[in-house]
C-alpha positions, -999 to 999 in steps of 0.1 A, spaced: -670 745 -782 -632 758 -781 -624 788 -793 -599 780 -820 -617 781 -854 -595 784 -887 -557 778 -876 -567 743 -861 -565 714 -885 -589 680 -881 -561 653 -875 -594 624 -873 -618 609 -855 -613 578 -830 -634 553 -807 -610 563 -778 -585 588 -775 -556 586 -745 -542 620 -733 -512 611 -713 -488 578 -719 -477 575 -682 -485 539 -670 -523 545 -665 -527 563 -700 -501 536 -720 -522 509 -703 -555 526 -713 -544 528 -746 -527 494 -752 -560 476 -737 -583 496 -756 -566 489 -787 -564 450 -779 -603 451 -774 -605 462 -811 -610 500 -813 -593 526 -828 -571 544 -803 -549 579 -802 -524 585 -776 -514 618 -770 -481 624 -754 -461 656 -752 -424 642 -749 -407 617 -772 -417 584 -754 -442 565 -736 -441 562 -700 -446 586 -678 -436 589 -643 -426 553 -650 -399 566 -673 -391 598 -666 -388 596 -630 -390 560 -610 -378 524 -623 -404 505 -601 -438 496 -600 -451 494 -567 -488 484 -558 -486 449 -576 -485 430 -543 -498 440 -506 -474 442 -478 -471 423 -451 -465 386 -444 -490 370 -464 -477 384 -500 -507 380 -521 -506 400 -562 -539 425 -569 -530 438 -603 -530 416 -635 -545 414 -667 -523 442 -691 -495 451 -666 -485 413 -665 -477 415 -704 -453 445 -696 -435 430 -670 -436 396 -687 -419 415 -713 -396 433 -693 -387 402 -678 -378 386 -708 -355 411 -716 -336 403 -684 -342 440 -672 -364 435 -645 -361 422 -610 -390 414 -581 -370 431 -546 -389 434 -510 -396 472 -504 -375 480 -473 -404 510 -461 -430 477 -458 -451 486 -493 -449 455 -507 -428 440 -532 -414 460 -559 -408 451 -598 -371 472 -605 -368 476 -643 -343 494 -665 -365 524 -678 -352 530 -711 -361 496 -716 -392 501 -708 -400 530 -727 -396 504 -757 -416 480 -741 -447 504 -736 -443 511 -771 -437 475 -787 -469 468 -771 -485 496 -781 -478 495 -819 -486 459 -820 -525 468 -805 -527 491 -830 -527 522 -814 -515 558 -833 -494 575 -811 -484 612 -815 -453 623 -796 -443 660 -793 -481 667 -788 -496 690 -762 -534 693 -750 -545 731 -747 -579 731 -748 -607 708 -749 -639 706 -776 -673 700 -760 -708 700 -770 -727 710 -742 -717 686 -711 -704 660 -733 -668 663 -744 -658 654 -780 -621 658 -780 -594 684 -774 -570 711 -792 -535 703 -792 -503 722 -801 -480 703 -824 -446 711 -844 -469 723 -869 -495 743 -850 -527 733 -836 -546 702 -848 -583 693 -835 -586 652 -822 -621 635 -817 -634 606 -803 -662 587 -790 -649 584 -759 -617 604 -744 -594 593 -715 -578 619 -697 -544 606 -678 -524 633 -681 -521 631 -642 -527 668 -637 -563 662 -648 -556 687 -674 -585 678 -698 -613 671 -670 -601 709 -660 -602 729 -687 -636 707 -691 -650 724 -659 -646 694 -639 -646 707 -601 -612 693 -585 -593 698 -555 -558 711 -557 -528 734 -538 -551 758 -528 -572 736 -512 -541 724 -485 -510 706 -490 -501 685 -519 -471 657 -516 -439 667 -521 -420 665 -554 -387 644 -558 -359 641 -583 -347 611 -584 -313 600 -597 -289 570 -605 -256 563 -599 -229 541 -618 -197 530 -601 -213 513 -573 -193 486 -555 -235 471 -551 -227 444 -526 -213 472 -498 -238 491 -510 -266 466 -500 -251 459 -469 -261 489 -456 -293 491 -441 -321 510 -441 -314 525 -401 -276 533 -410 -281 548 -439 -308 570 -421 -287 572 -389 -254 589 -418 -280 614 -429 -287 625 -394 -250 626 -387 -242 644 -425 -268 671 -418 -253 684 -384 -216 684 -400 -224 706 -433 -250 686 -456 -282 700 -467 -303 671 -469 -342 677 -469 -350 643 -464 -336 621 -437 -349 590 -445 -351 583 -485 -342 549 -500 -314 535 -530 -321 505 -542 -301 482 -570 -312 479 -603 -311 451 -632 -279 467 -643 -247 459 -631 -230 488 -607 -262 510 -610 -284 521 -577 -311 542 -585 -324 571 -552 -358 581 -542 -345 609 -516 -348 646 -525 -378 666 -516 -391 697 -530 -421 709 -506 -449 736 -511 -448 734 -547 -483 740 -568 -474 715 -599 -494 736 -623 -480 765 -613 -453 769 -639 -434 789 -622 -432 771 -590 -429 743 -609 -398 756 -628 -382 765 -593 -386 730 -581 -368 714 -610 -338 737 -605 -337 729 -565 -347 694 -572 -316 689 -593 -295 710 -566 -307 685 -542 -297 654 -557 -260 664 -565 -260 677 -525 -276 637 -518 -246 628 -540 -220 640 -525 -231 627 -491 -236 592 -510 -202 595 -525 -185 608 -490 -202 590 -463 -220 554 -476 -195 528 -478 -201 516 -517 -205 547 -530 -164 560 -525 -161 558 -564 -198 565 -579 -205 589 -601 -238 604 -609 -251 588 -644 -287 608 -649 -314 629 -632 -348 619 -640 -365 639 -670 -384 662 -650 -392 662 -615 -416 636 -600 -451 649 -592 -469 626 -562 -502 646 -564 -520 680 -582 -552 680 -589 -576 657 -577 -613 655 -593 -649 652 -577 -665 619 -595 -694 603 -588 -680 586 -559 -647 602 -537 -626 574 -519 -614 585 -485 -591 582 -456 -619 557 -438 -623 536 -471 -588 528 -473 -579 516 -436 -611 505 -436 -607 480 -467 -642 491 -479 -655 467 -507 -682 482 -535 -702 467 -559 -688 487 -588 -653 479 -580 -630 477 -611 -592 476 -595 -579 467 -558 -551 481 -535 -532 469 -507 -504 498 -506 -506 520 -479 -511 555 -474 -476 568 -481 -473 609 -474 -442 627 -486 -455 659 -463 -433 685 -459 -403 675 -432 -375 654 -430 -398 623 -428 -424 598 -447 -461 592 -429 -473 555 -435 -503 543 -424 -513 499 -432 -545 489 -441 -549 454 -418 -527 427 -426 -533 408 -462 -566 434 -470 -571 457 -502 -595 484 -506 -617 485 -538 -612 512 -564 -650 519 -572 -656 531 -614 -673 560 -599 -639 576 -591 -633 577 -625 -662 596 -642 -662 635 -636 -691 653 -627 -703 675 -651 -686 660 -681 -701 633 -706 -680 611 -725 -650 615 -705 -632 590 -682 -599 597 -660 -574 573 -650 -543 576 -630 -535 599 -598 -560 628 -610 -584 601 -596 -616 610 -573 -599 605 -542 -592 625 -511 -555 634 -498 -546 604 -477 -567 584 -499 -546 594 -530 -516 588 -512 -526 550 -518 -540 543 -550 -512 564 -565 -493 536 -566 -482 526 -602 -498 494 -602 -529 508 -594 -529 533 -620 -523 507 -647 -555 491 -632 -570 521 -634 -560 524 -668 -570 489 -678 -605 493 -668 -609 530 -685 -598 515 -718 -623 485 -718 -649 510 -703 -643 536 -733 -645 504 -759 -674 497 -746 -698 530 -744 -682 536 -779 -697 505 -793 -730 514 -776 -728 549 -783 -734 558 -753 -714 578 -721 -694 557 -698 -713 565 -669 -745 549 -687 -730 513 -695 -739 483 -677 -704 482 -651 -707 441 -647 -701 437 -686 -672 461 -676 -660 438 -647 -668 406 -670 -644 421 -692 -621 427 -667 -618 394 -650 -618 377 -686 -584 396 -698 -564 390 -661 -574 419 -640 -581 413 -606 -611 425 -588 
């Protein structure tokens, strides 16, 4: 049980509770909600989203690379970029690193998407709300402690979802996980967006050039970490949004390291800026419009499930029986360096994303979903991908519905009335 005792208030009991509202947690919620439970979402800043706000404006993952284009996430995610769409502020674009095509959105559209969809389910969200500590009885956890505007409240459910990316619930659960000090994590980025663009110079740029200026901008007075980082347009007019700074050797949940980065991330993208602004053709009149809300986190903690994807599952395109989403990205490493590793699983294949990688060991009642994921390094650096973590996130909220209704812990329900499910709401498998 948590320490707290008198000073925390009982804010109610729910069939599932979400902790997190990035694109794995907002899709855990919004499908748990549509399958008729009562859901809370947890999230600590004033909107839904995630990474998917905060930091990036695409979802990658939805499609596998290669020549023969073929979609492996549906169900949920279609609904919120059907919605997007609709809005005229989304666009499909060819990735030019080979990932597969990508689904560019305006993100402050989206963070009212995620929540239009959201309310309509049903689901009671509470903003401003941070996770501290989590309530158990024995090996079965029963809810968490959270700091709010005014003080600590107590949340229960049947069934808790924990993807707050940084595993922070399975943690402080006593979950075993790997992390920093168990060898490199991905490097963290800062991404930005410019207005001012003249896009159709811009675009005519290509991927080689643009590398081949960096190269040339760093021996005449640039600091640029990364020589190879991508902008892209966006569904508004005059906007390209970056993916190029990189903040290595960081621990995440480490806040101090962590508060260094943001400060040398920001640093970074006025220096990538300036070289935009002085050396791309396109950019001579940009300015720089907005930093994303924090800095982007690729990878922190990782748990130990019941099963642990690998390297060799991945290129290998290894099918399982208990398989509840698909991926065809590749591995993608942001390492430390001036470059990006990629490695392709064979042409048109996807690997399986078993349910096993989403129960902890050692903790009842509790499901992750997202990129705290059971997964090895180079694994992770795959099913990171946001389209797989809305997956991810689709099958955790029809999972918790269900070993609510049966009273029972996710591990112990049948998993082909979970992949029935599945397949019957759009997911594919």
């Amino acid at each position: 049980m948590s320490t707290y005792t008198a000073s925390v208030r009982d804010r109610g009991h729910s069939d599932v509770l979400v902790i997190g509202s990035g694109s794995a947690g907002a899709t855990a919620a919004i499908t748990a909600a549509q399958e008729g439970a009562s859901v809370t979402l947890i999230e600590r800043y004033g909107f839904m989203g995630g990474i998917s706000t905060q930091v990036l404006d695409t979802f990658y993952g939805f499609f596998t690379p290669g020549q023969t284009v073929r979609k492996v996430v549906g169900g949920v995610p279609d609904l919120v970029v059907k919605t997007l769409i609709q809005r005229g502020k989304a666009i499909v674009r060819p990735n030019t690193y080979g990932a597969g095509q990508g689904i560019t959105y305006d993100p402050e559209t989206l963070k009212m998407v995620w929540e239009t969809l959201a309310v309509e389910a049903g689901v009671r969200i509470l903003y401003h709300t941070l996770v501290i500590d989590v309530l158990r009885d024995g090996d079965r956890v029963t809810g968490v402690v959270a700091a709010t505007r005014n003080g600590l409240i107590s949340l229960t459910a049947a069934v808790v979802i924990d993807a707050s990316g940084d595993a922070d619930v399975a943690a402080a659960a006593g979950v075993p996980f790997e992390g920093a000090a168990d060898g490199p994590l991905q490097s963290l980025t800062t991404t930005f967006r410019l207005i001012n663009v003249d896009t159709e110079r811009a675009r005519a740029v290509k991927k080689d050039e643009l590398h081949a200026l960096m190269a040339d901008a760093s021996e005449h007075g640039y600091t640029l970490p990364r020589r190879e980082g991508s902008v892209h347009i966006t569904p508004l007019a005059g906007v390209m949004a970056t993916n190029m700074t990189r903040v290595s050797g960081v621990d995440p949940t480490d806040t101090e390291q962590l508060s260094q980065a943001e400060i040398e991330g920001r640093r970074q993208a006025a220096e990538y800026t300036r070289f935009l602004v002085d050396r791309v053709p396109g950019y001579e009149q940009a300015l720089l419009a907005s930093l994303s809300t924090q800095i982007g986190v690729r990878e922190s903690r990782r748990i130990f499930g019941e099963y642990r994807l690998t390297r060799e599952d991945v290129l290998g395109a290894r099918k399982f029986e208990d398989a509840i989403a698909c991926c065809g990205a590749p591995i993608e490493d942001h390492h430390a360096g001036s470059d990006t590793v990629w490695h392709y699983l064979p042409e048109g294949e996807t690997v399986d994303i078993p349910f096993r990688c989403l129960l902890p060991q050692g903790a009842e009642h509790l499901l992750v979903a997202g990129r705290c994921l059971s997964a090895d390094h180079d694994a992770h650096a795959a099913i990171r991908s946001m389209g797989q973590c809305m997956a991810m996130g689709q099958a955790a909220g029809v999972a918790a519905v269900q070993a609510a209704r049966a009273g029972a812990s996710p591990r112990d329900i049948p998993i082909k009335g979970v992949q029935d499910r599945l397949r019957q709401i759009g997911a594919v498998i």
